[in-house]
C-alpha positions as CSV (number, residue, x, y, z in Angstrom):
1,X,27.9,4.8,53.2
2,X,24.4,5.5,54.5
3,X,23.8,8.1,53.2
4,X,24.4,7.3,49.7
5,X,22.0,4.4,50.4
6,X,19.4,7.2,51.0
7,X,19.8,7.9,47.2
8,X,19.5,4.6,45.6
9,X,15.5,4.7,45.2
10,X,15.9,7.9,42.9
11,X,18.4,5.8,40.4
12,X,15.9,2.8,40.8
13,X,13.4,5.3,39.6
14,X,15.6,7.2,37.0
15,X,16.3,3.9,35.5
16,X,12.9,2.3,35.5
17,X,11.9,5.9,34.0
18,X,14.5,5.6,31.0
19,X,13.9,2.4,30.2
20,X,10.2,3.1,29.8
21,X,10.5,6.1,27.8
22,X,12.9,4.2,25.6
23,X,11.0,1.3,25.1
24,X,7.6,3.6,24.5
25,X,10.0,5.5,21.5
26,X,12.0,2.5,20.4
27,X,8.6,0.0,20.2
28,X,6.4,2.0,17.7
29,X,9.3,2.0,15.7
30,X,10.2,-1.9,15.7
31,X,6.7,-2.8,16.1
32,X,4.7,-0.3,13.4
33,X,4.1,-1.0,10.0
34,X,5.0,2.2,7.6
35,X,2.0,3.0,4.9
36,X,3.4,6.7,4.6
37,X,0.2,8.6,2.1
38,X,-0.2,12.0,0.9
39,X,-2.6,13.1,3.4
40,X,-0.3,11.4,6.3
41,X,3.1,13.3,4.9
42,X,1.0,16.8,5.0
43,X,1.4,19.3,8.0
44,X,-1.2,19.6,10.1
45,X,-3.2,22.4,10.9
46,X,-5.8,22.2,12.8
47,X,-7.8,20.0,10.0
48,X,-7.4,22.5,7.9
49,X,-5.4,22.1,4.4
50,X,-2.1,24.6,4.2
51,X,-2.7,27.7,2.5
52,X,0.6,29.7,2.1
53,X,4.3,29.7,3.4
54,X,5.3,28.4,6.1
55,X,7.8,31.0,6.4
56,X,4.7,33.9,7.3
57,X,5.1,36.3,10.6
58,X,3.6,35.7,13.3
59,X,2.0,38.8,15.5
60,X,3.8,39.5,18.3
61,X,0.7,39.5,20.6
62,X,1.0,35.6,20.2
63,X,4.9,35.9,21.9
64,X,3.7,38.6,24.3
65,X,0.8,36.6,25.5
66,X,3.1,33.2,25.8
67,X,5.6,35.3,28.0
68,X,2.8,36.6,30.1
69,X,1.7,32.8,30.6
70,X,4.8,32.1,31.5
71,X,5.3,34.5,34.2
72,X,2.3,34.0,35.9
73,X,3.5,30.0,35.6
74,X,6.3,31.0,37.3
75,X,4.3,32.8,39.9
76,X,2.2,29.5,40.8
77,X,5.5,27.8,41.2
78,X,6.8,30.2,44.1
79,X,3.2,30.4,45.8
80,X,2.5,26.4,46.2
81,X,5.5,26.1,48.2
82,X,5.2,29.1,50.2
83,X,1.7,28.2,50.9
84,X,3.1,24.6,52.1
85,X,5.4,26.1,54.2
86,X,3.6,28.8,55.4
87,X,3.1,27.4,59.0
88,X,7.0,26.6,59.3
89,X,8.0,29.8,58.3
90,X,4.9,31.9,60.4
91,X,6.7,29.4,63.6
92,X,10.1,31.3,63.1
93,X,9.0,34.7,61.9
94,X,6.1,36.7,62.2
95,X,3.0,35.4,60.4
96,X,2.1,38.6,59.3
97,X,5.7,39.2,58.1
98,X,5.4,36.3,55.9
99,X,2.2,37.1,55.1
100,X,3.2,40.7,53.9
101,X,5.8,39.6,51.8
102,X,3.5,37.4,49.5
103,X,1.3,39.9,49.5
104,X,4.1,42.6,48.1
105,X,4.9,39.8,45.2
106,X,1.2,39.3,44.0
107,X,0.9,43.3,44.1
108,X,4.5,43.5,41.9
109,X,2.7,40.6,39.6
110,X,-0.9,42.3,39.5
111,X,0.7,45.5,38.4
112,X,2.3,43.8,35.7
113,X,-0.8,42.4,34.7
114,X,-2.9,46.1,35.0
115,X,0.0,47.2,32.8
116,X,-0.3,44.8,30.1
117,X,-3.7,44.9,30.5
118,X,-3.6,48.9,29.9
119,X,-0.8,48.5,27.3
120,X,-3.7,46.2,25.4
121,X,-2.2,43.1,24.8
122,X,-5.1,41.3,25.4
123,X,-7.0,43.2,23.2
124,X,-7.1,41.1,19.8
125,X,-9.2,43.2,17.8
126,X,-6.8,45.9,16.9
């Protein structure tokens, strides 16, 4: 039984989260008055009127450079916790073990990046 008292904060916090996120979608709705104009019903781009289909082809360099983003997104996930637990972990094993290991991931990620980087993906002129 205690331990599942231990959890009821997070549900407290769940809740109060749901029912602020419905109320801030749900509000605007009840609340708003609707004075839908052409300019209002238009696409946006960038303040600039719509030339074209919306159906064109995007380059690729615009997917390659979001999955590059991505990756190194995902590497700044596994480093802030490593670098939180570093002392822990440095307490059990060797600090230079630990150490070394980090090290081999950010040389795996930073030839990644020298190969993109060669391959010209960041090279928008071409």
């Amino acid at each position: 039984m205690a331990e599942t008292l231990n959890y009821i904060p997070i549900l407290v916090l769940a809740l109060f989260s749901l029912i602020v996120a419905g109320g801030m979608l749900l509000l605007p709705r009840v609340i708003a008055r609707r004075r839908p104009t052409p300019e209002k019903d238009m696409p946006y781009e960038c303040g600039m009127v719509p030339v074209g289909s919306a159906r064109d082809r995007f380059s690729i360099e615009f997917y390659l450079v979001a999955m590059i983003f991505i990756l190194f997104d995902i590497e700044a996930i596994f480093i802030l916790p490593w670098a939180v637990i570093f002392k822990d972990l440095a307490a059990e094993v060797s600090p230079a073990f630990v150490f070394a290991e980090m090290m081999i991931f950010i040389l795996v990620l930073l030839a990644g990046y020298a190969y993109v980087w060669k391959k010209g993906t960041f090279d928008w002129n071409r």
